[in-house]
Structure formats: structure tokens, C-alpha cells
C-alpha positions in Angstrom: 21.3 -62.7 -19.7 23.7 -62.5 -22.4 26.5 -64.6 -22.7 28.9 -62.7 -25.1 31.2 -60.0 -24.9 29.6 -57.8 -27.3 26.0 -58.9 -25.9 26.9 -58.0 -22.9 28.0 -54.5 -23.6 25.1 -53.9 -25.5 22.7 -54.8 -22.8 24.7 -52.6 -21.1 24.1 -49.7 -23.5 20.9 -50.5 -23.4 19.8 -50.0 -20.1 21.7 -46.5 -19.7 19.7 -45.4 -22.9 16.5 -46.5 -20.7 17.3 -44.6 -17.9 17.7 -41.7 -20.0 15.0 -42.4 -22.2 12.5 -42.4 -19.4 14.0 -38.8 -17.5 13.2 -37.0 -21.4 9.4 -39.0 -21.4 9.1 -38.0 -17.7 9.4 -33.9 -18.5 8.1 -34.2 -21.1 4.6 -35.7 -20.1 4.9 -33.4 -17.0 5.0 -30.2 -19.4 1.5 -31.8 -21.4 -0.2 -31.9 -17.9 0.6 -28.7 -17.4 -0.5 -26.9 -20.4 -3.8 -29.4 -20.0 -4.2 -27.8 -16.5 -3.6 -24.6 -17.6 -6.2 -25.3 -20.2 -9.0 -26.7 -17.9 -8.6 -23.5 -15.7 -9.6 -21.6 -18.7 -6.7 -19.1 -18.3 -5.6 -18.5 -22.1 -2.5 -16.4 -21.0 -1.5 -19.2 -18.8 -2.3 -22.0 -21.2 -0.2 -20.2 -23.8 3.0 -19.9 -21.8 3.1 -23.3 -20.8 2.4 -24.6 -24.3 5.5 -22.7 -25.2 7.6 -24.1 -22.5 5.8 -27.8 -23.6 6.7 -27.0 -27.4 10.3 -26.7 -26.6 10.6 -29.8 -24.0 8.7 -32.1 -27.0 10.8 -31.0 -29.6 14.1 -31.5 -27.5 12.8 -35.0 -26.5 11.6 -36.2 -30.5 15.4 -34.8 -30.9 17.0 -37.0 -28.6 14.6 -40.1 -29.8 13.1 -40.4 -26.9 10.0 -40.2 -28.7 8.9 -39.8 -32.4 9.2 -36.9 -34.1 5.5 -37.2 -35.2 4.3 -37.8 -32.0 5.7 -34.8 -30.5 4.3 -32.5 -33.6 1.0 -34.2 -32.8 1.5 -33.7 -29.3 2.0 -29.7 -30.2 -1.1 -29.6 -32.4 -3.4 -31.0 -30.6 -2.5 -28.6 -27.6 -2.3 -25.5 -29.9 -5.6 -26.8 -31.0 -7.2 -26.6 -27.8 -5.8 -23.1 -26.8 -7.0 -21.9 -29.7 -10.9 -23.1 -29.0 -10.4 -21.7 -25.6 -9.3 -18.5 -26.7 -11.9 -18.3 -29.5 -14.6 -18.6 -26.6 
């Protein structure tokens, strides 16, 4: 454990960032399963709503740096990408 004052309140800081941190990662993991449910179902109109609520739940979390702004645009893709072959079916 740290030993100085400084260290001490950053430890602090840190773990209430975690706490945070994992809530964003939580939703937005939950969203992705959804829109890969959706997907597995084979309901386009479905699929498409969800990815729209999972777009906006990504982008909030790579905004808060919960993740990396990459990895939620490849997150989006890859989803979009899916919808699309289902669609194109």
C-alpha cells in the first residue's frame, strides 16, 4: 500500500475511476450481446435498432476512456458489418 500522501490519494483516485470504468465496460458489452442476439435470430429490423442503441453506448464509453476510441469504431463496424450480410440475404 502506498506510504505517501500524494500516493495515497492517487490510489484513491484510482480505484473510483475502476469502479466507474467497469459500470461504462459493463453496458457497454451488454448492448454488443444484444445486437449479436438480435443478429443470430435473424431479425434485421431488430438487429438494426439495437445496433443504434449499441452505437451510441460505445461511443459514450470510448468518450469517457473507458475504452479506446478505436476499439469502439471497430466494435461499430464489425456489427454494421454483420447486419448488413444479414440483410443482404
Amino acid at each position: 500500500m502506498a506510504n505517501h500522501k500524494s500516493a495515497l490519494k492517487r490510489a484513491k483516485q484510482s480505484e473510483a475511476k475502476r469502479s466507474i470504468n467497469s459500470g461504462y465496460k459493463t453496458r457497454a458489452k451488454n448492448v454488443v450481446k444484444d445486437v449479436r442476439a438480435a443478429i443470430s435470430e435473424g431479425s434485421g429490423d431488430k438487429a438494426k435498432e439495437s445496433l443504434k442503441k449499441a452505437v451510441s453506448v460505445l461511443q459514450k464509453t470510448a468518450s469517457k476512456g473507458a475504452i479506446h476510441k478505436k476499439k469502439a469504431s471497430r466494435k461499430i463496424s464489425r456489427l454494421a458489418l454483420q447486419i448488413n450480410q444479414l440483410s443482404s440475404r
